[in-house]
C-alpha positions in Angstrom: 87.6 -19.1 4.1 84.6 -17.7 6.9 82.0 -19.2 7.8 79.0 -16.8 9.5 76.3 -18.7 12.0 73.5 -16.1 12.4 70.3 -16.8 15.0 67.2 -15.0 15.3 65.1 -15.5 18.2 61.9 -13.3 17.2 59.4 -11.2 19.0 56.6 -13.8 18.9 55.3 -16.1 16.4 53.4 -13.1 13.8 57.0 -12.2 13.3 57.7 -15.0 11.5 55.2 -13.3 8.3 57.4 -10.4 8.1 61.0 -12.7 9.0 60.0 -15.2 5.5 59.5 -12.2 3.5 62.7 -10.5 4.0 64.2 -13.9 3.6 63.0 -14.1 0.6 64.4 -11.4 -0.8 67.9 -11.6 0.8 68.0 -15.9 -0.8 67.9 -14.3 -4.0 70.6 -11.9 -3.2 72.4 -14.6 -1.7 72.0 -16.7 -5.0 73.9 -14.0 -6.9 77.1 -14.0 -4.8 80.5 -15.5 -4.1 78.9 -17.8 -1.5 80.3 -20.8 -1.8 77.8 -22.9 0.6 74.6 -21.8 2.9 72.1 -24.1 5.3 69.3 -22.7 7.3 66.7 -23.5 9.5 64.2 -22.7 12.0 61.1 -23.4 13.7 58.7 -21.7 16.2 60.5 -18.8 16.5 63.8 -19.5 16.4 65.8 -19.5 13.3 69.1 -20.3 11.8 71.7 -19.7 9.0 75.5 -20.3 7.9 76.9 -19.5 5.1 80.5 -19.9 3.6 82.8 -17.4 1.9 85.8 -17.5 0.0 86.7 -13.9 1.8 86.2 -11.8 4.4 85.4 -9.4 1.6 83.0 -11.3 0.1 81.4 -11.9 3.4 80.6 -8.1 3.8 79.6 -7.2 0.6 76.5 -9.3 0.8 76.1 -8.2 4.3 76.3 -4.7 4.0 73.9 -4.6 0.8 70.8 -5.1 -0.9 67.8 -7.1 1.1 70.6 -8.0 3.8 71.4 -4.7 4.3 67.6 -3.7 4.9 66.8 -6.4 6.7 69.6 -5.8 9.4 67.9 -2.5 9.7 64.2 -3.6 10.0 65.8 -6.1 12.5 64.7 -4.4 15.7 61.2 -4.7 15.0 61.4 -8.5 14.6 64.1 -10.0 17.1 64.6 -10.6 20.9 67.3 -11.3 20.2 69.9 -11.8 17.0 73.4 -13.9 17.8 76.2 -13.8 15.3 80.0 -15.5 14.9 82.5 -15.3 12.1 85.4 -17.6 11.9 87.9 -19.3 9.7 87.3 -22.9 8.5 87.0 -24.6 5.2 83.7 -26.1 5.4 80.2 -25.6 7.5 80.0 -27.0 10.9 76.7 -29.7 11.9 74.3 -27.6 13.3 75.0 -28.7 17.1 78.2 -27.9 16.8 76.8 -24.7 15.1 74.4 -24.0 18.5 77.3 -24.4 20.9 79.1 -22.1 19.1 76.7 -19.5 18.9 76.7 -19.2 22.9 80.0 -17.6 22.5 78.6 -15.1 19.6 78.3 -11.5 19.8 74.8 -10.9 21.0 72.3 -8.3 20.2 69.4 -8.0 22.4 66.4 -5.9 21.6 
């Protein structure tokens, strides 16, 4: 199975308008997958998700589709800064675990 951590650090706190309504939209896409679990959180302007997959496959067609797909494109005018991993486990991590691993993610600055 994969589990993806994502974090979003935003452009300032009015992003966080825009960030909720594209979330929105991307829970109810989320809702009508293969995901098998999903936490999330944030405050300020720094947020959080993880999600679990049965497959790799799975995994990227949510990603590369639908609200996801849109909002990775709008991403630029929202985020500093967006941090992602993908790895192989069988459940979701605790979220400090989560944060120390996202300090080894692929980063995207903006």
């Amino acid at each position: 199975m994969k589990v993806t951590i994502t974090s979003i650090e935003l452009k300032g706190p009015f992003k966080f308008f825009a960030l909720s309504y594209r979330a929105m939209h991307i829970l109810r896409q989320l809702k009508a997958t293969n995901c098998l679990a999903m936490k999330k959180r944030g405050y300020w302007i720094k947020h959080y998700t993880m999600t679990l997959w049965k497959s790799e496959q799975d995994l990227k067609k949510f990603a590369m589709s639908g609200a996801h797909l849109a909002a990775m494109k709008a991403s630029k005018s929202l985020a500093k800064e967006i941090r992602t991993i993908t790895y192989e486990a069988d459940s979701l991590p605790d979220w400090p675990t989560a944060e120390i691993m996202l300090k080894k993610a692929h980063v995207i600055h903006y």
